[in-house]
N, C-alpha and C positions, 0 to 999 in steps of 0.2 A: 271459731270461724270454719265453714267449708274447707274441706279440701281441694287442692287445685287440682283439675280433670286434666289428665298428662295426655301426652301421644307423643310419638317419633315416626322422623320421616328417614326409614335405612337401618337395617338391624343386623348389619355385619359387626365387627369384632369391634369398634369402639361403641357401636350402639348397642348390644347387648353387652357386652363387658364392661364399659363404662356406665354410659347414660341410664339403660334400665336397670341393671346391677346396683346403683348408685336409687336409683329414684324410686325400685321399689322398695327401697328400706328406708324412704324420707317421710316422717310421721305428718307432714303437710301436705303428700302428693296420693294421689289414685291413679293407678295405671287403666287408663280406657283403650286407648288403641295403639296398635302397632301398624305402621306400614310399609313394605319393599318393594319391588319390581319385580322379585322374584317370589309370586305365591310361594313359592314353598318352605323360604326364608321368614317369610312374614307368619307363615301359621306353625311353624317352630321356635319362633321368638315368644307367639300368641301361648303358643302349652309351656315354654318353658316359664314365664313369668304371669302365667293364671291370666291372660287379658285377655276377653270375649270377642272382640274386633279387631278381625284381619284385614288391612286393604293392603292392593297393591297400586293405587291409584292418589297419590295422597292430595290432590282436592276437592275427589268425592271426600277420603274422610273430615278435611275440616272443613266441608260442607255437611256433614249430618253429624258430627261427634261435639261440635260446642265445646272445644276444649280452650283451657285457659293456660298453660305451657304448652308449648310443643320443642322437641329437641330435634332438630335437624343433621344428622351421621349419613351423609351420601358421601359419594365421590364428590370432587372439590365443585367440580361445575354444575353440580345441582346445586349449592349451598344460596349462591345468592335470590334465584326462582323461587323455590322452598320457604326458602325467611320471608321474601317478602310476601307471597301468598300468606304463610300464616300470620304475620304482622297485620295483613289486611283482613282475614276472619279473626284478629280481634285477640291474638295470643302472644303471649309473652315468649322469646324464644330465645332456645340455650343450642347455638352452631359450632359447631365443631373449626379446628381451624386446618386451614390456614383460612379467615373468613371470607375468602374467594377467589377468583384469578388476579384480579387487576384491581389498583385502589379504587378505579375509578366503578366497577362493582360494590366495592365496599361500603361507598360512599352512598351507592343507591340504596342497599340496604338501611343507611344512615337514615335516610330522605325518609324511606315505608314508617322506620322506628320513629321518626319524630312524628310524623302525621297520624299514627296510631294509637299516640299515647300512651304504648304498651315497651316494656323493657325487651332487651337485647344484648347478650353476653357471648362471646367466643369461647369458646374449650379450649382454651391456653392454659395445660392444667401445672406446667410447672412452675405458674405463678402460685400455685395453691401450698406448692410445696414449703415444713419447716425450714428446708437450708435458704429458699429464696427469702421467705420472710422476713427469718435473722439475718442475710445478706443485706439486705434492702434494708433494714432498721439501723443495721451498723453501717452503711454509707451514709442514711440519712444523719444520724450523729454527728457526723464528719470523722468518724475515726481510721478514715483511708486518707485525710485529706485532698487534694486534687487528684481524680484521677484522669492520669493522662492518656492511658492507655489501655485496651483490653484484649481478650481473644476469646474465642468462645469455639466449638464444633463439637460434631457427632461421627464419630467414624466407625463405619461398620466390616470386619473383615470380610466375611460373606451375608448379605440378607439385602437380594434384589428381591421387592415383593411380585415375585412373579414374572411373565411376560406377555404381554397383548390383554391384560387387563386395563384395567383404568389407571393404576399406579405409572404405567409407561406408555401410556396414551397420554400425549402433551395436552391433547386439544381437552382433554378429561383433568388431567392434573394440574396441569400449568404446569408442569417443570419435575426432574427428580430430588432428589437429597437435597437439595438447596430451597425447596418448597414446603419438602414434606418430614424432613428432619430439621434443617436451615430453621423453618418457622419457629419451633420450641428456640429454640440459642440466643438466634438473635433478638428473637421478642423477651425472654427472659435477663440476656446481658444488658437490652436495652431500659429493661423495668428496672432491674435494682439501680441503673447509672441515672435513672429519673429522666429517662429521652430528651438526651439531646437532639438537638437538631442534625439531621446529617446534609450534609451539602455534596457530596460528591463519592461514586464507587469505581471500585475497581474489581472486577473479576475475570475469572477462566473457569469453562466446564471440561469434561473430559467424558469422554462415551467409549470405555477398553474394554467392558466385561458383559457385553451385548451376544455372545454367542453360545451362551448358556451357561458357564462353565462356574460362576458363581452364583449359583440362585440360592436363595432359601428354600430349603428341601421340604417346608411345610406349606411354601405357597403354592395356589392352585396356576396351571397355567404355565406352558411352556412352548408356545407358539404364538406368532402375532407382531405387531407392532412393538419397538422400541425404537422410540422417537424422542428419548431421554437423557440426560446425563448420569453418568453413578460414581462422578466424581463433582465438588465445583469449590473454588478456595475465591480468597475477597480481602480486600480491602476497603473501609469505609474511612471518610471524612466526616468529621463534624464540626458545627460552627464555631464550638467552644474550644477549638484545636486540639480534642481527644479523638484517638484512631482507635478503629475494632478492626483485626486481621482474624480471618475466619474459616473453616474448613470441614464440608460434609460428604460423607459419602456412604452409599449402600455396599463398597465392592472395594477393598484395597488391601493391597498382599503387606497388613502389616500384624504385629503378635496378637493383637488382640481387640474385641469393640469397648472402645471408652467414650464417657463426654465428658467434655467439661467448660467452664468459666474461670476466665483468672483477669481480674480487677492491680492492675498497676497504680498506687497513689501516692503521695508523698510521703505521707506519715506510715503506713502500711502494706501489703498487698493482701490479695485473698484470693482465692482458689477454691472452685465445687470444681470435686470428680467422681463422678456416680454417688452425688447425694452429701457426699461430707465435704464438709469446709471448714480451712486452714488458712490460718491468718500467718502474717509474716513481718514481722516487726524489729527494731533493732532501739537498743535502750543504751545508751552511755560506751555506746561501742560492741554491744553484747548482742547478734543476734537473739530473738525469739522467737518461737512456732510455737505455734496454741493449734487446738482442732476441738472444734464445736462438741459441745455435747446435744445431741438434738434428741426430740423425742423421733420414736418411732413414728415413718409416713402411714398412715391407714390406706383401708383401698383405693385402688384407682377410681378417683373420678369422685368417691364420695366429700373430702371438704370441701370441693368443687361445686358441686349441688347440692348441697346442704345450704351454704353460701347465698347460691340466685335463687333458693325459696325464701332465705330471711331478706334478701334485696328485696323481693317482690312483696312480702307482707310489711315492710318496713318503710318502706319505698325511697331505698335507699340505692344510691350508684355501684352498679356490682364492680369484681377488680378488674376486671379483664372486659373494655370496652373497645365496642369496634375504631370511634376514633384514632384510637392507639396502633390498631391493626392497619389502617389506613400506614399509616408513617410506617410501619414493617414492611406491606406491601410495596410501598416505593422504593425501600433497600433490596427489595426481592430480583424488583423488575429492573432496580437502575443495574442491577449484578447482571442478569440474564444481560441488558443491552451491553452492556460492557462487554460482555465476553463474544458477543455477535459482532463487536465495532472493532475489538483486540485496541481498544482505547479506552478510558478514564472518562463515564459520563458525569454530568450534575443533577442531581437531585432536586426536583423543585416542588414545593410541596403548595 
């Protein structure tokens, strides 16, 4: 068969370190175009990955390029524009997440995917990941039995990405650490618990470290809007009477940056913290701990797209489906209301 004629719309650090990095080593894909806003992003993307077409315009390119992927790596509030433009020139597209501001974007992207006929997957890559897989194979076993309870977050001591960028431009991001780190946890603790239903949040944000004094000394940008939080912690309800207490942030004076999941269930618990997971079980009175033997993750981003070209030649449902994101995105935004109301919203889905 043909190779599939690729492009990407955004060739900052997850679109050339993921997306192209990942797709020009996929024996199915040909890199044809790259596109940014910024020319000069876009024809350093173009030499570093051999691709003959630079735009900075990306619906001239899926207007003259004919391609059959396109990966979409913008800031958050291009994602939804973007997808569905190339959903409507007729391309299957792999979007970065969090798959947009509000569910009710996400849903439209939903709308473009179904009328196109063409597939549509988010970059939710720590579903890709060996510890989520075996986590999620050993819940579905039952060998947690009920779980009643979980917690999930990413806490960073120092790494505000920058300031007056898009990252802490709200009307660009939708939100800080609870969007842009938030989205991995809680879409992840919610994949392996098989989404449940959530009915109701509770959150608080926190905005302390906006006067510079924690940035990431590698991000570009230190003037401008911060219109963000670089703190936010949560509480979620679910229909099936299991709770997720949760907590992210870019900026907090504690030892060290960790994340992790820990699954509370009857029969066992389980725990990922940076990658490895630990089961916790008790036998005839004896506690037990076990810790996974996993294999080694490969690079970022590659069994990720590897994946959505065997979805697309097979034509098969990739893992990571926007419907899913839709139900994240409403845990997103019922947090952010919450903590605007300093009250307990419901979630209606």
């Amino acid at each position: 068969m043909a190779k599939l004629r690729y492009g990407i719309i955004g060739t900052g650090g997850a679109g050339q370190g993921k997306h192209l990095a990942s797709y020009a080593q996929n024996p199915d894909v040909e890199l044809i175009a790259v596109c940014d806003i910024i020319a000069a992003k876009a024809n350093q993307a173009a030499d570093r990955f051999n691709v003959e077409a630079a735009y900075t315009d990306y619906k001239e390119m899926l207007r003259e390029e004919k391609l059959d992927l396109v990966s979409v790596a913008t800031p958050n509030h291009v994602h939804a524009p973007a997808t569905i433009a190339a959903l409507q020139a007729d391309c299957h597209v792999h979007c970065e997440k969090p798959a947009s501001l509000t569910p009710a974007l996400v849903r439209s992207m939903i709308a473009a995917r179904d009328k196109s006929g063409k597939k549509l997957m988010i970059g939710l890559n720590n579903r890709f990941t060996n510890w989520a897989q075996f986590s999620k194979a050993f819940v579905e076993a039952g060998s947690l039995g009920e779980i009643y309870h979980a917690k999930c977050g990413w806490k960073r001591r120092r790494g505000i990405p920058g300031k007056g960028g898009w990252f802490t431009t709200k009307a660009q991001s939708g939100g800080g650490p609870l969007i842009d780190l938030g989205v991995h946890f809680i879409d992840v603790s919610n994949y392996i618990m098989g989404f449940p239903k959530p009915v109701t949040a509770s959150g608080q944000t926190y905005s302390k470290f906006a006067d510079g004094q924690a940035f990431n000394p590698k991000a570009s940008g230190y003037t401008g809007t911060y219109d963000v939080e670089d703190l936010a912690v949560g509480f979620v309800r679910y229909e099936n009477g299991c709770t997720l207490d949760l907590e992210f942030s870019w900026a907090s004076n504690i030892e060290s940056e960790y994340s992790y999941v820990e699954l509370y269930g009857t029969k066992a618990g389980l725990k990922i913290e940076r990658g490895q997971v630990s089961i916790f079980q008790d036998f005839n009175g004896t506690s037990l701990d076990s810790k996974a033997k996993l294999k080694p993750e490969g690079p970022w981003g590659m069994a990720e797209c590897l994946h959505y070209t065997e979805c697309i030649r097979k034509n098969q449902e990739p893992i990571a489906r926007p419907e899913e994101c839709v139900l994240i995105m409403e845990i997103i935004n019922a947090l952010y209301k919450s903590a605007e109301k300093n009250a307990e919203v419901k979630i209606k889905l």
